[in-house]
C-alpha positions as CSV (number, residue, x, y, z in Angstrom):
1,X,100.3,136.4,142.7
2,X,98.0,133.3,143.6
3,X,96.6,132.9,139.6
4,X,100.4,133.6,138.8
5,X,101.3,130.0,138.3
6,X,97.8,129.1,136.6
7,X,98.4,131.8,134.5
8,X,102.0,130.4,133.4
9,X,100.7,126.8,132.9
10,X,98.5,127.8,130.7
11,X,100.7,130.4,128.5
12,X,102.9,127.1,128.0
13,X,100.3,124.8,127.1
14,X,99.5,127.2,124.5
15,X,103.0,127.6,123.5
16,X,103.6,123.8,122.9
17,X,100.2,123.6,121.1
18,X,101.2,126.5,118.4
19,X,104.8,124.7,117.9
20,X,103.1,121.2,117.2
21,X,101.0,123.0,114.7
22,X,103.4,125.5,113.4
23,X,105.7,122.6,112.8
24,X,102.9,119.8,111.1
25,X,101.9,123.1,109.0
26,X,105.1,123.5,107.3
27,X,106.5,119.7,107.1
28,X,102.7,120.0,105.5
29,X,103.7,122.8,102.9
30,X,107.3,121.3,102.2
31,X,105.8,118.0,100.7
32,X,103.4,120.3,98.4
33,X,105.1,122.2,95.1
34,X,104.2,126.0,95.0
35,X,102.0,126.7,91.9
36,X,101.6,123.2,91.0
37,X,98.7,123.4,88.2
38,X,101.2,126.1,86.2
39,X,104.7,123.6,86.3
40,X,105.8,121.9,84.1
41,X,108.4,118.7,84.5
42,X,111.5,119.8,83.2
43,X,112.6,116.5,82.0
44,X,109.2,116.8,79.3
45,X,107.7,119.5,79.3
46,X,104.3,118.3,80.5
47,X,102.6,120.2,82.9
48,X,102.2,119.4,86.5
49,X,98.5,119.1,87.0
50,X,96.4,118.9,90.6
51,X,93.0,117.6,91.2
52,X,91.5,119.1,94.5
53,X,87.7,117.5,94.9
54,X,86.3,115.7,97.7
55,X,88.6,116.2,100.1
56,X,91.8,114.4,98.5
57,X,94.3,116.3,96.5
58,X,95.8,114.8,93.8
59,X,99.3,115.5,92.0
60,X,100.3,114.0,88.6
61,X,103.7,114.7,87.0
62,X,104.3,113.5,83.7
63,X,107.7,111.9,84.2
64,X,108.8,109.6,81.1
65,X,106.7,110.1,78.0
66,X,108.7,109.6,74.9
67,X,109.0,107.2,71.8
68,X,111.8,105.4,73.1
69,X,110.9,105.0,76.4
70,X,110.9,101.8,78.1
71,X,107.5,102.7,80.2
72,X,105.6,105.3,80.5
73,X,105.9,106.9,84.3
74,X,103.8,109.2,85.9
75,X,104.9,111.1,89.9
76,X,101.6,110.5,91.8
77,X,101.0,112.3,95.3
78,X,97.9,112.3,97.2
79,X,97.1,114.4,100.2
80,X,94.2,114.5,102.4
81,X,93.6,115.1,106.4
82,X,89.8,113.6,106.1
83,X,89.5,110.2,104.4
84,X,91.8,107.1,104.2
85,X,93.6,106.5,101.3
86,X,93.3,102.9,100.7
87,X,93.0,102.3,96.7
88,X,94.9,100.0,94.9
89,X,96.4,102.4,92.5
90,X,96.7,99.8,89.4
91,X,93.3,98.9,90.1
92,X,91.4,102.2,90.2
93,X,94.0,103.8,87.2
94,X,93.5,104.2,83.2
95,X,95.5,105.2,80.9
96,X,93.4,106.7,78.2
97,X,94.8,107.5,74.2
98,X,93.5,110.0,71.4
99,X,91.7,106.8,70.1
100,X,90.0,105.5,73.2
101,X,92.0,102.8,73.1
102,X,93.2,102.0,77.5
103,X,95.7,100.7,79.3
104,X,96.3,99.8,82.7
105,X,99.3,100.3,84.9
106,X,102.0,97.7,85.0
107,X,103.4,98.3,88.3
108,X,103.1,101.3,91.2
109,X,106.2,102.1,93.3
110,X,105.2,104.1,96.1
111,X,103.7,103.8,99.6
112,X,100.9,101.5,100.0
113,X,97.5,101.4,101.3
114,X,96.5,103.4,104.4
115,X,97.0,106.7,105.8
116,X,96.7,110.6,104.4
117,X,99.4,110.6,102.1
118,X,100.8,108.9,99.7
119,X,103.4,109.1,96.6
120,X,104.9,107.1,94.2
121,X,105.3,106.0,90.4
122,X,102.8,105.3,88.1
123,X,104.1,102.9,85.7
124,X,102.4,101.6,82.2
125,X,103.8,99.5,78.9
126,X,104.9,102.3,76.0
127,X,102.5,103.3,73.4
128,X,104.1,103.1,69.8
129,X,103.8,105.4,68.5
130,X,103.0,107.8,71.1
131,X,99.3,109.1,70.4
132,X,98.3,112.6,69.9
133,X,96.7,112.9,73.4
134,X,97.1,111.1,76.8
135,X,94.5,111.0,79.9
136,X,94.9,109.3,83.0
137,X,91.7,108.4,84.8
138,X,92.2,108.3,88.9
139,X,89.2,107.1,91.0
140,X,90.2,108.6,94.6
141,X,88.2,109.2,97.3
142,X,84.9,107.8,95.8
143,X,85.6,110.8,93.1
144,X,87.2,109.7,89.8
145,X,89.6,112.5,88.5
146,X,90.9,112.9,84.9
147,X,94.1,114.6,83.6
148,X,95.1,115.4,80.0
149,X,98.1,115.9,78.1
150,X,98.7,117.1,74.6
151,X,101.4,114.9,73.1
152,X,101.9,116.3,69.6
């Protein structure tokens, strides 16, 4: 009966600590698509691709890639719970043809600078006519990543 009240202290502190992490885990799994290196964007066709080295994970979705299309737009999301993600994504991006021939991004709308997550749009001028091949070149976390698209 004495420990009794110890003993009930501490079975609640260890229920609030499993609900803080139970709940940061799934807000955690909600932000991240299931199977995301076999999607594809339905609005394309493309395939979803991830990149998961050093420590940053990084999402690409092909989202506007067509002849007519007024820019070329790809769904960027980052995730990490190690390093600060504080690139400037026009500055550290390439956009890469079948002829070697790059391109750098006109204009990112997403969050900014700073913390462990991070999503937005990609944006670059079109390409006419749209090459046979795309890759975009991501330097993230001190790691640059590549991703490559078949066009034709």
């Amino acid at each position: 009966m004495k420990y009794l009240r110890y003993v009930l202290v501490g079975a609640g502190i260890l229920l609030v600590i499993y609900l803080v992490v139970s709940l940061e885990l799934s807000r955690e799994t909600s932000r991240i698509p299931n199977n995301q290196n076999k999607e594809t964007n339905p609005q394309n066709n493309f395939e979803i691709k991830t990149n998961d080295d050093s420590q940053v994970s990084v999402t690409v979705a092909p989202k506007n890639i067509s002849n007519n299309a007024d820019t070329l737009d790809f769904e960027l999301t980052f995730n990490t719970h190690s390093v600060e993600l504080s690139e400037d994504l026009i500055q550290v991006s390439t956009l890469i043809d079948g002829n070697g021939r790059e391109y750098k991004p006109i204009s990112w709308d997403g969050d900014g600078p700073g913390g462990h997550h991070r999503a937005g749009i990609l944006r670059f001028r079109p390409i006419s006519p749209l090459p046979e091949s795309i890759e975009l070149k991501i330097s993230v976390g001190q790691t640059e990543r590549s991703f490559k698209w078949n066009l034709k």
